[in-house]
C-alpha positions as CSV (number, residue, x, y, z in Angstrom):
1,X,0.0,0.0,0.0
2,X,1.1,3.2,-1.0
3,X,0.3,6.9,0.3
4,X,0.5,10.6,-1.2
5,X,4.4,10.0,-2.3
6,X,6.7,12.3,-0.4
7,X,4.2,13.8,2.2
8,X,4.8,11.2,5.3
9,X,4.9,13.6,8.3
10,X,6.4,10.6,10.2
11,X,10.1,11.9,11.5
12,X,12.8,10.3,13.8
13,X,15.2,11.7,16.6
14,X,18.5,9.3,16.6
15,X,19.5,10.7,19.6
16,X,16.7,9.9,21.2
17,X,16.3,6.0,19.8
18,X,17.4,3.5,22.3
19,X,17.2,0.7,19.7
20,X,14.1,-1.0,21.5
21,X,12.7,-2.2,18.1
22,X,9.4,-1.2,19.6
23,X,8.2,0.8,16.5
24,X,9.1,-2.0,14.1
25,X,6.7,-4.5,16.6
26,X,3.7,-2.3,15.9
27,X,4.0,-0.7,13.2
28,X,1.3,-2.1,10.6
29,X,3.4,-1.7,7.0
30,X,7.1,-2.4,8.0
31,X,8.0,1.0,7.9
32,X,11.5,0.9,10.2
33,X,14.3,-1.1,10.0
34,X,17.3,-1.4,13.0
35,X,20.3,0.1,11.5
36,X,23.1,-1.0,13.7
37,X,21.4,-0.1,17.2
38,X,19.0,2.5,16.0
39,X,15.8,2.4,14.4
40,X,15.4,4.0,11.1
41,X,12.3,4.8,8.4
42,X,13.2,2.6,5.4
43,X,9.6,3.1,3.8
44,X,7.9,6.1,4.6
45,X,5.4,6.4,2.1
46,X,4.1,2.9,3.1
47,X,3.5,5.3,6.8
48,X,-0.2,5.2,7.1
49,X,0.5,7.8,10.1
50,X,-1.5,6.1,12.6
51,X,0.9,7.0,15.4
52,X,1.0,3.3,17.2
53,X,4.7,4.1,16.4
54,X,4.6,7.1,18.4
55,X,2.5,5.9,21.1
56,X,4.9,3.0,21.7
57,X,8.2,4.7,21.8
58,X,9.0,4.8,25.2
59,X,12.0,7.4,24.4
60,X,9.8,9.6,22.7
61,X,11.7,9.4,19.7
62,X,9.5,9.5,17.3
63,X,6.6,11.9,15.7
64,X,3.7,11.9,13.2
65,X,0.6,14.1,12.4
66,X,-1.7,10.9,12.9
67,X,-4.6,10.9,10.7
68,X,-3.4,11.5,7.3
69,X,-2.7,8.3,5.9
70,X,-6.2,7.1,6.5
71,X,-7.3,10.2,4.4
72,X,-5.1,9.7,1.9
73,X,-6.8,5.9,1.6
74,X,-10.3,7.6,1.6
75,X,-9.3,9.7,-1.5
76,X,-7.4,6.9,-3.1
77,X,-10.8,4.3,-2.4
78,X,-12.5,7.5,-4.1
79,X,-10.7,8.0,-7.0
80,X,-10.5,4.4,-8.1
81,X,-14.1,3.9,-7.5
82,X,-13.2,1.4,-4.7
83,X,-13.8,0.7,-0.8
84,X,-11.1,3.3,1.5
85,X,-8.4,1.3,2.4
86,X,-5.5,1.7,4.7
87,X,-4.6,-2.0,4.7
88,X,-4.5,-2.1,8.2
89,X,-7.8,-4.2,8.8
90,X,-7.6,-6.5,11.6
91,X,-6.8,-10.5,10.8
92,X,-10.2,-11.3,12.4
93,X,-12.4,-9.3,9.9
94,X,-13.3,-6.9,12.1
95,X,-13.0,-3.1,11.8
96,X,-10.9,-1.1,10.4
97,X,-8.4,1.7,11.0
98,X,-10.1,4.3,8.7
């Protein structure tokens, strides 16, 4: 799944980043990768900005404008005539992110 290309508000502070891996645990499109003992964005237009990144960071390293992403899937559902998407949909079926 893709986003509005270049417009991910998601940013990191590497002196902040303790290397917990935390952000790559919940993040919901593999957005981070470890890079040595720090976490880094290796996809962000895949960034949905839904902030679980940000609200699991326990060194406050990280920081989004949550929201957008799932906008940008409304817009994109609208303008190929198909459901809004953020691919984020839990396993079970049930509910949605958007």
């Amino acid at each position: 799944m893709r986003y509005l290309a270049n417009t991910a508000t998601l940013r990191i502070s590497h002196e902040k980043c303790g290397g917990c891996g935390m952000c790559l645990e919940v993040c919901p499109h593999d957005v981070f990768r470890l890079e040595g003992r720090k976490a880094a964005i290796s996809d962000p237009d895949a960034c949905m900005e839904c902030g679980a990144c940000v609200n699991n960071c326990p060194a406050g390293a990280l920081s989004v404008n949550r929201g957008v992403g799932c906008a940008a899937a409304i817009i994109n559902g609208m303008l190929t005539g198909g459901e809004p998407s953020c691919d984020c949909s839990p396993k079970d079926g049930k509910g949605s992110c958007c």
